[in-house]
MINU-463038 format. One record per residue (C-alpha): y, z, x. Coordinates in steps of 0.05 Angstrom, whole numbers, plus 5000, padded with zeros to 4 digits. Each point is the difference from the previous one (the first is absolute). Layout:
<<Y; Z; X>>
...
This chain:
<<5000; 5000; 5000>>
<<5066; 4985; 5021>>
<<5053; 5070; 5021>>
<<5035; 5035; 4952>>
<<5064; 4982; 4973>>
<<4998; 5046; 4946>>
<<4986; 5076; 5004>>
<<4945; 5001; 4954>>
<<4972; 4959; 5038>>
<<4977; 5047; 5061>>
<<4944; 5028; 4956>>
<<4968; 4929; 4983>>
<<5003; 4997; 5080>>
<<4976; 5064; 5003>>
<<4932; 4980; 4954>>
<<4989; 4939; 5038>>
<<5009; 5025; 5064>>
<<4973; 5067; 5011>>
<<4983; 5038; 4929>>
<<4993; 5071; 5012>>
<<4965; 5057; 4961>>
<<5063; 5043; 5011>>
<<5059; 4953; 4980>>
<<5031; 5056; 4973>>
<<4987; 5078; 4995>>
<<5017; 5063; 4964>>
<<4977; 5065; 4985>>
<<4990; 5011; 4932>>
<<4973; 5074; 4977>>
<<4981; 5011; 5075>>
<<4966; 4939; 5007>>
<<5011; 4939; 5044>>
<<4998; 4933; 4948>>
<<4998; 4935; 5039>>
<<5024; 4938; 4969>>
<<4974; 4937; 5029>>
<<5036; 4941; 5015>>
<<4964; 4965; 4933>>
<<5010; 5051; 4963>>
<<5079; 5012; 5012>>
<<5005; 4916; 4989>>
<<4970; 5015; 4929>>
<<5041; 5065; 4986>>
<<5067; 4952; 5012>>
<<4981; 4948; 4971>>
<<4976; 5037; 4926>>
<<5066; 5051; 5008>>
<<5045; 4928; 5008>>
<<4962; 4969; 4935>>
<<5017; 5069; 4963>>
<<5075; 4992; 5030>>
<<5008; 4934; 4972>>
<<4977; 5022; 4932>>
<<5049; 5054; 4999>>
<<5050; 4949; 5009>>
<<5021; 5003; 5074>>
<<5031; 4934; 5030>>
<<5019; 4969; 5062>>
<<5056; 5035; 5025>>
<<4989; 5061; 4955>>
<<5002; 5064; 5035>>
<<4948; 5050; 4997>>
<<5011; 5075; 5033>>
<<4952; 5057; 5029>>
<<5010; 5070; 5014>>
<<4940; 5021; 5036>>
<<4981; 5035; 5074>>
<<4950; 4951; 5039>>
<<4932; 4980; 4965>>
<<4962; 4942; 4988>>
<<5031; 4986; 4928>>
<<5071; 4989; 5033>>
<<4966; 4944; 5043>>
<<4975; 4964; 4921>>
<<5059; 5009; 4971>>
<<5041; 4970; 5053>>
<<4953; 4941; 5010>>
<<4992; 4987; 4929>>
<<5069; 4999; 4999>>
<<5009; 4962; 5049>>
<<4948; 4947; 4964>>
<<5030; 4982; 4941>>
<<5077; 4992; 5037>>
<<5016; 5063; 4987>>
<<5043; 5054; 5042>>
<<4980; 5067; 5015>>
<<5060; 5051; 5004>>
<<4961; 5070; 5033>>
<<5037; 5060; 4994>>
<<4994; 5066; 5040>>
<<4960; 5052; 4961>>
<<5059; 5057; 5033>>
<<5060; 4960; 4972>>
<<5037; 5026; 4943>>
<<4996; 4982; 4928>>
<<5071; 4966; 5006>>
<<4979; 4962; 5057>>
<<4942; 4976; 4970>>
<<5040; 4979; 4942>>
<<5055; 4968; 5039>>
<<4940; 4960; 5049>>
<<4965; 4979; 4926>>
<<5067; 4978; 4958>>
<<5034; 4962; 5049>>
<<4920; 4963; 5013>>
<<4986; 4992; 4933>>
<<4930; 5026; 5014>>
<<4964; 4979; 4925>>
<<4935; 5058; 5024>>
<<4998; 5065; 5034>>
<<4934; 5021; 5034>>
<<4993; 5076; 5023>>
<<4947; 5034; 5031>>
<<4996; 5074; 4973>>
<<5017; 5052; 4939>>
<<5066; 5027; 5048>>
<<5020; 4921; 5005>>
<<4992; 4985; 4938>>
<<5033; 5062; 4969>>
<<5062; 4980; 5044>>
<<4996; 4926; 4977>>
<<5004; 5021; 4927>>
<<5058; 5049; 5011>>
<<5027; 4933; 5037>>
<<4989; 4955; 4936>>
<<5025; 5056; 4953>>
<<5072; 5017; 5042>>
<<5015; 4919; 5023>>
<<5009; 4941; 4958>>
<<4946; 4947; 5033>>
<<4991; 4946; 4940>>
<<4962; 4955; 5055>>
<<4943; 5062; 5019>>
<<4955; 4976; 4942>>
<<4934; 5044; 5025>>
<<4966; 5055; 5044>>
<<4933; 4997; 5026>>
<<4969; 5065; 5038>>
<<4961; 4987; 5063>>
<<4959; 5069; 5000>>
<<4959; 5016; 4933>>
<<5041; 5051; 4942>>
<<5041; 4993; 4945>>
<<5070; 4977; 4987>>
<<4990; 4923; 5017>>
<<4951; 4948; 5003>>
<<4955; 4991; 5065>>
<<5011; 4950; 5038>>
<<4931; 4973; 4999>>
<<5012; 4980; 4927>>
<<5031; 4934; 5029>>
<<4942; 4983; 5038>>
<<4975; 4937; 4956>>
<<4936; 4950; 5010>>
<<5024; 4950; 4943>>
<<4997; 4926; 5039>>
<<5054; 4970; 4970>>
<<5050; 5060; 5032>>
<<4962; 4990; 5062>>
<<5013; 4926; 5004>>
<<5080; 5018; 4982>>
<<4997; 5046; 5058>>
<<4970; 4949; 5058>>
<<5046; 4946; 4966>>
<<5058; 5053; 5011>>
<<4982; 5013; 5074>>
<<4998; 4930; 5018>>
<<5067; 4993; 4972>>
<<5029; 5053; 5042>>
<<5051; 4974; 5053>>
<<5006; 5033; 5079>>
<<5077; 5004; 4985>>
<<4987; 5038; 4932>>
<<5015; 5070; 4998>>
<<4948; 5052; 5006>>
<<5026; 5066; 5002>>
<<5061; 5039; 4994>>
<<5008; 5063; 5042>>
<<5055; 5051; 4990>>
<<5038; 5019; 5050>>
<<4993; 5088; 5011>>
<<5071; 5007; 4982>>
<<5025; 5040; 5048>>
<<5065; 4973; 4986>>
<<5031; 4968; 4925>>
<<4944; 4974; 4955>>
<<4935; 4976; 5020>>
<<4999; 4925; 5018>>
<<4945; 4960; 4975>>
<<4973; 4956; 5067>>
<<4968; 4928; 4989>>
<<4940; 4978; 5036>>
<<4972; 4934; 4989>>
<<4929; 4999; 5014>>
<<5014; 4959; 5060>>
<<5048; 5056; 5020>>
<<4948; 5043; 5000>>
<<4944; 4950; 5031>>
<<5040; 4984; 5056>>
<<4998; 5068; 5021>>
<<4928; 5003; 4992>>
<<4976; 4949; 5040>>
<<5052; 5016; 5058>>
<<4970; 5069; 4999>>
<<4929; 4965; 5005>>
<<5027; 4976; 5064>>
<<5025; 5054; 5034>>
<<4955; 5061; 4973>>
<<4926; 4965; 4993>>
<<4960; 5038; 4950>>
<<4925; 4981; 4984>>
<<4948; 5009; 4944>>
<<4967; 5055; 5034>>
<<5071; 5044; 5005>>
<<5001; 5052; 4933>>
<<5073; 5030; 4983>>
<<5024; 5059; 4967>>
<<5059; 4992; 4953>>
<<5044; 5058; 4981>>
<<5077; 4975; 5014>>
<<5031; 4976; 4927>>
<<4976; 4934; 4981>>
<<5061; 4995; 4964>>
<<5031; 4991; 5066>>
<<5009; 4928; 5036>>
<<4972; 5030; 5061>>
<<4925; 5027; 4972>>
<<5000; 4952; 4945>>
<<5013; 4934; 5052>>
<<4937; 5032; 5048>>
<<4957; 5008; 4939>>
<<5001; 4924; 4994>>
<<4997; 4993; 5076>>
<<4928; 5044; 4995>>
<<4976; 4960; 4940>>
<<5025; 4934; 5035>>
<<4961; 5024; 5063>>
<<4944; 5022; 4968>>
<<5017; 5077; 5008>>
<<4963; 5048; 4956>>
<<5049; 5055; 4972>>
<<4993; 5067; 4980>>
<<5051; 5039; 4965>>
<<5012; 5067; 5013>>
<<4989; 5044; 4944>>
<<5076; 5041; 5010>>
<<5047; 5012; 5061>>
<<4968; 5071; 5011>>
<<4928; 4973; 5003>>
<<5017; 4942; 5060>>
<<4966; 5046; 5056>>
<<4940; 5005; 4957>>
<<4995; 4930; 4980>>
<<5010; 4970; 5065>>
<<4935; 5037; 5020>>
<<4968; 4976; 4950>>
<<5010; 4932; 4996>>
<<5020; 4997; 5071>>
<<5041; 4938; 5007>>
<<5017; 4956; 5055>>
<<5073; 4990; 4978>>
<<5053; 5029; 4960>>
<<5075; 4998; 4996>>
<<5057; 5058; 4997>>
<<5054; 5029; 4996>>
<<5031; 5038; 5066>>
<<5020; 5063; 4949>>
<<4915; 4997; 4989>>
<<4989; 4999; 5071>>
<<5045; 5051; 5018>>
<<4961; 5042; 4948>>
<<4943; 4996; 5046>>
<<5026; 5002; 5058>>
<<5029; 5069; 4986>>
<<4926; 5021; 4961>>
<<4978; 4988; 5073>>
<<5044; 5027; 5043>>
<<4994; 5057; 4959>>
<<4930; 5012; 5013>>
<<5019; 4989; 5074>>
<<5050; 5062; 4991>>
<<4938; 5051; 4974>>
<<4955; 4984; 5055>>
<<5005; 5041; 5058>>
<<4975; 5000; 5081>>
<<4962; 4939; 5025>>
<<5002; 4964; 4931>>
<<5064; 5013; 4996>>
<<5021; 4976; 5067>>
<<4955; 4930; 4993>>
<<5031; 4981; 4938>>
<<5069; 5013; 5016>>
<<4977; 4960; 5073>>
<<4981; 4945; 4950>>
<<5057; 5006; 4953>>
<<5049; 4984; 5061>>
<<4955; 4944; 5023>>
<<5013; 4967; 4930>>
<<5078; 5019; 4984>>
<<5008; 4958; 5074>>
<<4950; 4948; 4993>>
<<5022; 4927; 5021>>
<<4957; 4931; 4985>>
<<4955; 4996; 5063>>
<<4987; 5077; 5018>>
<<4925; 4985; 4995>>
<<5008; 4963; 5062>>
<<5027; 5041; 5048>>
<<4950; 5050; 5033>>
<<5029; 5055; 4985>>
<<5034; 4996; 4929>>
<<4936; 4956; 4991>>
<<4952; 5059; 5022>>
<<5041; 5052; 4958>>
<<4998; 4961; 4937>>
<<4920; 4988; 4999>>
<<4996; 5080; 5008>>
<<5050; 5018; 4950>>
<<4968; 4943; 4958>>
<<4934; 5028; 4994>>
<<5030; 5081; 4993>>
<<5061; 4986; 4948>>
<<5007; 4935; 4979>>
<<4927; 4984; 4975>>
<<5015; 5053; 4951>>
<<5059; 4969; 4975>>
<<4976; 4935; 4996>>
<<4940; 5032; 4956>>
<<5055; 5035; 4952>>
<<5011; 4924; 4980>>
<<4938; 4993; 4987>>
<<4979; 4967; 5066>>
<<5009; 4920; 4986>>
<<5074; 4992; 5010>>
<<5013; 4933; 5043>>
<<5088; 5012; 4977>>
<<5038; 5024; 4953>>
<<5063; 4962; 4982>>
<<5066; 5036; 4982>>
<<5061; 4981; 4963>>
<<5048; 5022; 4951>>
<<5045; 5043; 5057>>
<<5005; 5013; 5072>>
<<4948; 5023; 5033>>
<<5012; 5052; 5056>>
<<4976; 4972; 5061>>
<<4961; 5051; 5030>>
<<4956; 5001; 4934>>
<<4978; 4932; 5015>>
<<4991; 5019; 5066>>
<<4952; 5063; 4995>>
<<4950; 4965; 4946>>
<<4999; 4933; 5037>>
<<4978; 5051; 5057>>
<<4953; 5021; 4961>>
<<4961; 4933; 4977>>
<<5044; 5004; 4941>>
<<5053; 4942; 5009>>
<<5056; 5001; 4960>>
<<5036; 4930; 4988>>
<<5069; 5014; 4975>>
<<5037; 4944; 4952>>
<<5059; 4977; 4964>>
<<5018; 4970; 4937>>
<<5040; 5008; 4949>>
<<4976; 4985; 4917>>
<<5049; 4940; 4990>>
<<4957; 4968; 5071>>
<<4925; 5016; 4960>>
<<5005; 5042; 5049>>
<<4980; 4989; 5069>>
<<5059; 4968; 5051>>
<<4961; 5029; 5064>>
<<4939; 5045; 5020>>
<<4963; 5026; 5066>>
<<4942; 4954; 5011>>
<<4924; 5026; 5012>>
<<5003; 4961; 5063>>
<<5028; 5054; 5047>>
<<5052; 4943; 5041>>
<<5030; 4996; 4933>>
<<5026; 5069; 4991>>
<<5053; 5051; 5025>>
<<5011; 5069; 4981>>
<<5063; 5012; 4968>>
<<5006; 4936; 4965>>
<<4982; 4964; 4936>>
<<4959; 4946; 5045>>
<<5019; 4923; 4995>>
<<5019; 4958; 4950>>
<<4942; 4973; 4953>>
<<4987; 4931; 4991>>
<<5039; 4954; 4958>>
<<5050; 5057; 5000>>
<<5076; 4992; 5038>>
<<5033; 5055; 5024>>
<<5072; 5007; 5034>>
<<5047; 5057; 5011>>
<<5068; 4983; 4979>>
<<5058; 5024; 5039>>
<<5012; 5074; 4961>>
<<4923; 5003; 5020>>
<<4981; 4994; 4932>>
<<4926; 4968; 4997>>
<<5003; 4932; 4960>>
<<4929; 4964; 4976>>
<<4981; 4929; 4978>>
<<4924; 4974; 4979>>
<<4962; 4980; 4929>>
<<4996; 5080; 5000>>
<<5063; 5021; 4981>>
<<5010; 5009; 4923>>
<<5038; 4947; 4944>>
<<5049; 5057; 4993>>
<<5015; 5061; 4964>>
<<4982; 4992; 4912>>
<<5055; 4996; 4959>>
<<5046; 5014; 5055>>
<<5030; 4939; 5027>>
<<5064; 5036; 5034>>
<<4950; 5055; 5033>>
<<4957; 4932; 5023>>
<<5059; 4970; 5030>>
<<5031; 5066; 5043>>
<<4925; 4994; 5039>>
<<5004; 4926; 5019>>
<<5047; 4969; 5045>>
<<5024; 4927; 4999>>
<<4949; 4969; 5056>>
<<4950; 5035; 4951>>
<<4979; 5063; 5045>>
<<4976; 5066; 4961>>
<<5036; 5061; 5019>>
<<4952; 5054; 5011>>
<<5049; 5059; 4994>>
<<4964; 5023; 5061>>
<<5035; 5015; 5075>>
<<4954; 4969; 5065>>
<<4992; 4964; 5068>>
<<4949; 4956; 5031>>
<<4961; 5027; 5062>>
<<4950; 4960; 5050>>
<<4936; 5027; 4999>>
<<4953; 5034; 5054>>
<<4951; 4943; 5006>>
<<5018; 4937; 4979>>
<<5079; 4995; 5027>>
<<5011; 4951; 4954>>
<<4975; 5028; 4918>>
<<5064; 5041; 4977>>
<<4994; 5063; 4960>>
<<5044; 5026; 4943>>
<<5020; 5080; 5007>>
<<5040; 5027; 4944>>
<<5061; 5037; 5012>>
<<5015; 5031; 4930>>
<<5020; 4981; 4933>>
<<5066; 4963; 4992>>
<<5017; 5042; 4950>>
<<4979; 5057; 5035>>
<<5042; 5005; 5050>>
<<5062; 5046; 4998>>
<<5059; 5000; 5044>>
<<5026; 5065; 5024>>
<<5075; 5022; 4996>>
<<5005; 4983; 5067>>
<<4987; 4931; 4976>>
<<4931; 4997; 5037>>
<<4944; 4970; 4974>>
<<4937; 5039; 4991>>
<<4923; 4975; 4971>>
<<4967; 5060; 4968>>
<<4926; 4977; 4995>>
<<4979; 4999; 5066>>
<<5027; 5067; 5010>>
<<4965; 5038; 4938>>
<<4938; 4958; 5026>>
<<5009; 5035; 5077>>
<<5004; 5062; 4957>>
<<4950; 4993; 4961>>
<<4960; 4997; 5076>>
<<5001; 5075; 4993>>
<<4935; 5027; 4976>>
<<5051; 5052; 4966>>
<<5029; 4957; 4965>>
<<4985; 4962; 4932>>
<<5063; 4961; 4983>>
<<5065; 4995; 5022>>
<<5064; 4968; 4980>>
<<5066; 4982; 5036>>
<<5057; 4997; 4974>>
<<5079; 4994; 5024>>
<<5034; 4942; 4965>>
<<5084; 5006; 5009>>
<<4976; 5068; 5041>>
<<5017; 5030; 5067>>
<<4933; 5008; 5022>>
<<4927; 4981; 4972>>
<<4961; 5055; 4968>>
<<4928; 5011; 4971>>
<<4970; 5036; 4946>>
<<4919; 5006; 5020>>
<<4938; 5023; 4963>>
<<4955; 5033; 5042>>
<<4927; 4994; 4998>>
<<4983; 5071; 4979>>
<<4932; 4995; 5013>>
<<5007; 4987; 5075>>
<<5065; 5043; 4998>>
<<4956; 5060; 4976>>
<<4952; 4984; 5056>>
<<5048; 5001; 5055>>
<<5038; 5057; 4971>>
<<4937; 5046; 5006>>
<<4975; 4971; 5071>>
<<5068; 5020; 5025>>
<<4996; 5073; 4962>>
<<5054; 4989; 4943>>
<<4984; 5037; 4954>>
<<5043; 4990; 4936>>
<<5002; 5015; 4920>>
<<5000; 4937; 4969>>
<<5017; 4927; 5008>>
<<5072; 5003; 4998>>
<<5003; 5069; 5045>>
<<4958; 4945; 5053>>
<<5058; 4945; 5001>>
<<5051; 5045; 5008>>
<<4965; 5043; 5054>>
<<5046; 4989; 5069>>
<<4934; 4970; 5043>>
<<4983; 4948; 4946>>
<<5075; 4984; 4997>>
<<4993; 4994; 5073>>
<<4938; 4956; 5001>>
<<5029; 4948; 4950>>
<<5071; 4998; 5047>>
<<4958; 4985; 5059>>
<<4956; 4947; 4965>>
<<5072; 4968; 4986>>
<<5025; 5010; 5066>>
<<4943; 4959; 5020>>
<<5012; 4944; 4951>>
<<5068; 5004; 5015>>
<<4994; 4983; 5075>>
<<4975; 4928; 4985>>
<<5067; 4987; 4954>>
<<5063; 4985; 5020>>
<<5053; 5047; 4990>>
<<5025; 4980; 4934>>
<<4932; 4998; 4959>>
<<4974; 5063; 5033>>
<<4986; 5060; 4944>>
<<5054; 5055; 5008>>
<<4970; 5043; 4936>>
<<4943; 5007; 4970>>
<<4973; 5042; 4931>>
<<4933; 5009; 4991>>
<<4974; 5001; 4923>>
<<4936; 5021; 4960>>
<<5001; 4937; 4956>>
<<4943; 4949; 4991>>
<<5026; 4933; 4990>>
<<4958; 4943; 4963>>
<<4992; 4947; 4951>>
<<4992; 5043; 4942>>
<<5065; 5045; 5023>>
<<5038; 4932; 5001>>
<<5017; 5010; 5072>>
<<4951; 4941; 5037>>
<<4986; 4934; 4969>>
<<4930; 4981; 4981>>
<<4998; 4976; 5087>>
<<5022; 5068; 5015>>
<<5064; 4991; 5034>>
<<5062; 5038; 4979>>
<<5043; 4985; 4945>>
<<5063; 5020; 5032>>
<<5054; 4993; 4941>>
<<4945; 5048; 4964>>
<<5003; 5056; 5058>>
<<5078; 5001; 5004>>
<<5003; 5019; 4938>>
<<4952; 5055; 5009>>
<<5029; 5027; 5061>>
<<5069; 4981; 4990>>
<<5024; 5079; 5003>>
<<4952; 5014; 5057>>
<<5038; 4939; 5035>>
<<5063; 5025; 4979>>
<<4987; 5074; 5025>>
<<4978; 4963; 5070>>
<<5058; 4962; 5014>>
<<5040; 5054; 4972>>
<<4985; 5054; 5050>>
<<5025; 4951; 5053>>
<<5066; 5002; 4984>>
<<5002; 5082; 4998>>
């Protein structure tokens, strides 16, 4: 059969090429169901027959609500068959989000996955005026809606409409629209064509091989560009995938299904990284001393210890004491991981690459479906610290401000409904304006391959009173370095001097508090006690010496707070949502800047 051009069209590769028994996977009641690649064909197919008789058209827009499971991947492909466009929306958003995202689509059906969903969808219907929303089907079995498996229809004549429907379906036609988190104004619906989208499949394909004997494990949102555009890759490269069963359950599904690849988030990996260096911190005498030996190994490994005699010889030992372990707690299989979404600290991707766990960092936005660049497997084709080189088909230039501009059959048709938003994001010559601040750098083995490295956020950079320039990120990600600490945000915009607030990782806080004999009442008597304050200054002092003078951290608070999703603090990729945290901490900023001038 001839490639793809549409992306429905992956699984009919996927059938003739290499049909697995584990197209899919999920854990239903505690068990692992496998679909097979047959059997998901026939799913779609009979859920697309029961979406024409409902009366979906080409063009009509059809919504889910729902974490990752196998019935997103039939909806969207059924979708997907019959010209439709799936709008997914984040199970954390709020109700007026959701009704915003659905009114200004025009989504005709709602799917949900559970009672809470479902509960919030109805409260949705009841409190917004959504003429358009003309159904809701459950994913999970209860009340309150029909399942979605009433759809599912064998009658031929629907079946015919369907394949006569997917040969219709155009490359250039949209597929999907994806909402923007909103960190700023109103959510912007993104449109990807399913050439958008299959560009940046097949580029991957080139750069980051994956085979029929690779198995993944899902558990990022599908309703974001980034998970959702790999799922396709895996099904386009014949990748079983297993979904996780919930965010808290990821260590013990890895070991279970142990995969060979999965992608990220750095917040995720951070998570673990602190799980482990926190069972570093209770060990004590020789065990203590070989996996700190390790630990240092790994925080200052560079591409090409292994063959030096020393580093070399120190790494095999280290491999088979400490990092063996590691690799097991991922359940043994892992040839990469792949992360994306936010900067990754660079001495993360150090230590697991270290330790047999390489970690390729990428780059891409939603409106570029998503990938621009990304670390290759091929060790000459990566560099710590940046975003790798640009993927195939895709253009990349830094305009003079430094902002990072992109061309290629990637980048989206525009923003729905928003010609004026569409417009601010291209330029003349046709370049797409990422938003984002970087520079090109040569690489360590092949002089002549470029590699992106992101500065910061356009947006996100402030300028001081002193009319100096400063980018936060990649100091709240040096920060974040600390085992001590779980989050941090700068801020100094029309300031003096830059500031942080930080949340401290209590966990490892309490464990280094009682190592070092503080012994305290409570969480708050902790922060405030004169050697933790201590600690935390000289963690800054050390960030600070790497910064010039005007971005170095003059005050700090430390805070008790968790920030999240569900807190509205981090978008659904887990970076901050600034505008959100000023207005939290807007006294606590004020009372900061204020002492400074008494």
């Amino acid at each position: 059969m001839e490639g793809p051009s549409r992306l429905f069209d992956i699984l009919e590769r996927q059938l003739a090429r290499f049909p697995r028994p584990d197209a899919l996977a999920y854990k239903y009641d505690g068990q692992w169901r496998m679909y097979s690649t047959q059997e998901v064909v026939r799913i779609i197919r009979e859920l697309a027959a029961g979406l024409i008789r409902v009366g979906i058209a080409p063009d009509d827009k059809v919504a889910i609500v729902s974490y990752n499971r196998p019935e997103w991947n039939f909806i969207d492909q059924a979708t997907q068959r019959i010209g439709g466009v799936l709008v997914p929306l984040y199970p954390t958003a709020s109700i007026s989000e959701w009704a915003y995202i659905l009114k200004d689509a025009g989504a005709r059906i709602l799917f949900v996955e559970s009672d809470e969903l479902l509960q919030k969808a109805h409260q949705m219907k009841e409190s917004h005026e959504l003429p358009q929303l003309t159904a809701i089907y459950r994913l999970t079995p209860g009340q309150g809606a029909a399942g979605w498996e009433t759809l599912r229809l064998t009658d031929e004549a629907l079946l015919a409409e369907v394949d006569k429907r997917a040969d219709a379906v155009e490359p250039d036609q949209l597929a999907t629209l994806i909402y923007t988190s909103g960190t700023t104004g109103d959510p912007k619906g993104v449109m990807l064509t399913h050439a958008n989208i299959l560009s940046n499949i097949q580029a991957t394909a080139q750069v980051l091989p994956l085979y029929p004997s690779d198995k993944a494990l899902s558990f990022l949102p599908l309703c974001h560009s980034f998970e959702r555009m790999v799922s396709y890759y895996y099904i386009y490269q014949g990748v079983g995938i297993w979904y996780a069963e919930h965010i808290d359950k990821i260590g013990d599904n890895l070991r279970e299904v142990r995969p060979t690849v999965f992608t990220t988030v750095p917040r995720l990996l951070e998570k673990v990284y602190e799980r482990i260096v926190s069972v570093g911190m209770s060990l004590s005498g020789l065990k203590r001393a070989i996996f700190f030996w390790a630990h240092g190994l790994g925080i200052n490994y560079e591409y090409g210890d292994e063959k030096h005699w020393w580093k070399g010889w120190q790494l095999k030992v280290v491999n088979k004491l400490v990092f063996a372990k590691w690799r097991e707690a991922l359940g043994g299989n892992v040839r990469f991981i792949v992360s994306g979404g936010a900067a990754l600290q660079e001495r993360l991707a150090r230590i697991f690459t270290a330790a047999g766990i390489p970690v390729l960092e990428g780059y891409g936005l939603t409106e570029t479906s998503p990938v621009i660049a990304v670390n290759q497997e091929d060790v000459r084709y990566r560099k710590f610290g940046t975003v790798g080189p640009p993927i195939p088909n895709v253009e990349v230039r830094i305009a003079d401000d430094g902002e990072i501009l992109c061309k290629g059959p990637n980048v989206m048709k525009g923003y729905y409904n928003k010609p004026e938003a569409t417009a601010e994001v291209f330029d003349k010559e046709g370049w797409f304006h990422t938003g984002d601040i970087g520079r090109f750098e040569v690489g360590m083995f092949v002089k002549d391959k470029i590699f992106l490295k992101i500065v910061d956020r356009k947006k996100e950079l402030f300028k001081t009173s002193g009319g100096k320039y400063v980018a936060p990120q990649p100091i709240e990600n040096r920060l974040k370095e600390s085992f001590l600490i779980d989050n941090a945000w700068v801020v100094g915009e029309n300031r003096k001097f830059v500031s942080a607030i930080i949340i401290p990782s209590m966990d490892n806080l309490k464990e280094w508090a009682e190592q070092n004999g503080i012994l305290v009442d409570g969480e708050e008597a902790l922060l405030n006690h004169p050697r933790v304050l201590a600690k935390y200054e000289e963690i800054i002092r050390r960030v600070n010496d790497n910064l010039s003078r005007p971005s170095q951290i003059k005050k700090f608070r430390l805070r008790n707070d968790q920030w999240g999703v569900d807190t509205g603090e981090m978008t659904p990729t887990l970076k901050l949502k600034r505008r959100v945290l000023e207005d939290r901490y807007r006294q606590l900023i004020e009372e900061i800047y204020w002492e400074d001038k008494n």
